[in-house]
C-alpha positions, 0 to 999 in steps of 0.5 A, spaced: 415 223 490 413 218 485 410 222 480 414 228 481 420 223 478 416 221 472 414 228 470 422 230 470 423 224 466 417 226 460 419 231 455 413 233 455 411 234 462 418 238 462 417 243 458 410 244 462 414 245 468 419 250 464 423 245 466 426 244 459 425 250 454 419 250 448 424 251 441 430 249 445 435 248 439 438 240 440 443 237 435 444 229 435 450 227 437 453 220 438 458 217 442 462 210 442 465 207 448 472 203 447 476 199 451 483 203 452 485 198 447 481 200 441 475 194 442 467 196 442 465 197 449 457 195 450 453 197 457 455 203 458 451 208 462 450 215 459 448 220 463 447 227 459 447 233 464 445 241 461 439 244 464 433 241 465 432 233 467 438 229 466 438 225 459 440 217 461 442 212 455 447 206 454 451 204 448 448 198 444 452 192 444 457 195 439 459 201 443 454 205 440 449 211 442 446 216 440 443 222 444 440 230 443 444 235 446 443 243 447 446 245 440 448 251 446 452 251 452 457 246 455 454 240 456 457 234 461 457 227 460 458 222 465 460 215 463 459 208 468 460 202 468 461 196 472 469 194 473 470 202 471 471 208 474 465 213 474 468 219 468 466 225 466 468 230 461 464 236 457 462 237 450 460 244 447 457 244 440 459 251 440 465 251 440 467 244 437 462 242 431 464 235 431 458 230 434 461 225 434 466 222 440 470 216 440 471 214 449 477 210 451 474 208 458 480 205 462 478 200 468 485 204 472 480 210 471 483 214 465 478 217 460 481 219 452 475 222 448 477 223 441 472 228 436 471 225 428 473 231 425 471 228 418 465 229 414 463 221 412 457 219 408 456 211 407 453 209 400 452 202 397 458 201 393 458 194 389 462 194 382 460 186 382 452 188 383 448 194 383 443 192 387 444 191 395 438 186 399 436 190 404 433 185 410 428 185 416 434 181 420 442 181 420 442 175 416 439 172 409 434 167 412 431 175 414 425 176 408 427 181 403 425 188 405 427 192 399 432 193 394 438 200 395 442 200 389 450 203 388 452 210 390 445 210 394 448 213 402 444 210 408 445 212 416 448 206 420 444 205 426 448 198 429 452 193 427 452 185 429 455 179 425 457 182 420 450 186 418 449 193 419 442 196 422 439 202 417 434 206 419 436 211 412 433 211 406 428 205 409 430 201 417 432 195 416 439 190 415 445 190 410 450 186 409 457 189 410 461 187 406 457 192 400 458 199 403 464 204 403 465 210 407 466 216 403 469 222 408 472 229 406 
């Protein structure tokens, strides 16, 4: 039984039980949890159910996931965490081509998920200095990885104390304060 769980769980084992389809068409999605307040909502339980084994994440200390979905057919996604009620509500990237969603969990069991129909990109933007440190840590005792410089985009991961984690063009952490976001 044991085995039988951990196969459903390795992604190339799936595929050999043809419990996950070779060349399945998935697209990156991200969801951020809130209170009904609006306040980052960490720990959440994500469970990811479409065919195949379900997909289980959590949000990071931010509210913050990232999890792949099938690019087709509805997908259910069941929210859990301890002083909430259990939610559940169906994403399908075919019909709504936004993949990112914001969730507002309420602890009296409401669920408002909201789509970010908006085209964003992050770029370094610091009329004062063209170049921006990027550091091994979300602080400036974290040695010096690189340099990006002005009008550069990168892909924000998480962010902590006013540092945001980076994982494009190279991983690694910036200071906050010097980016923009530009959005269509």
């Amino acid at each position: 039984m044991t085995a039988l769980i951990v196969s459903v769980i390795v992604p190339e084992i799936r595929r050999s039980l043809h419990l996950e389809k070779d060349g399945e068409q998935t697209q990156e999605f991200e969801l951020i949890t809130q209170t009904e307040q609006g306040a980052t909502l960490p720990g959440v339980k994500i469970l990811v159910i479409s065919q195949g084994a379900p997909e289980v994440k959590a949000t990071d200390n931010n509210g913050y996931a990232k999890v792949k979905l099938p690019s087709k057919g509805d997908v259910v996604v069941n929210l859990s965490k301890a002083g909430y009620p259990t939610q559940n509500f169906t994403i399908n990237l075919e019909n709504e081509q936004s993949t990112t969603r914001i969730v507002q969990l309420s602890q009296a069991g409401g669920l408002e998920v909201k789509s970010s129909d908006r085209s964003c990109k992050t770029v370094v933007a610091d009329p004062q200095d063209p170049t921006l440190n990027v550091r091994s840590g979300p602080g400036t005792q974290y040695y010096k990885v690189t340099e990006l410089h002005n009008g550069m985009q990168i892909d924000v991961v998480s962010q902590r104390d006013g540092w945001l984690e980076i994982n494009s063009p190279i991983k690694g952490w910036i200071a906050s304060t010097r980016i923009q976001q530009l959005c269509n």
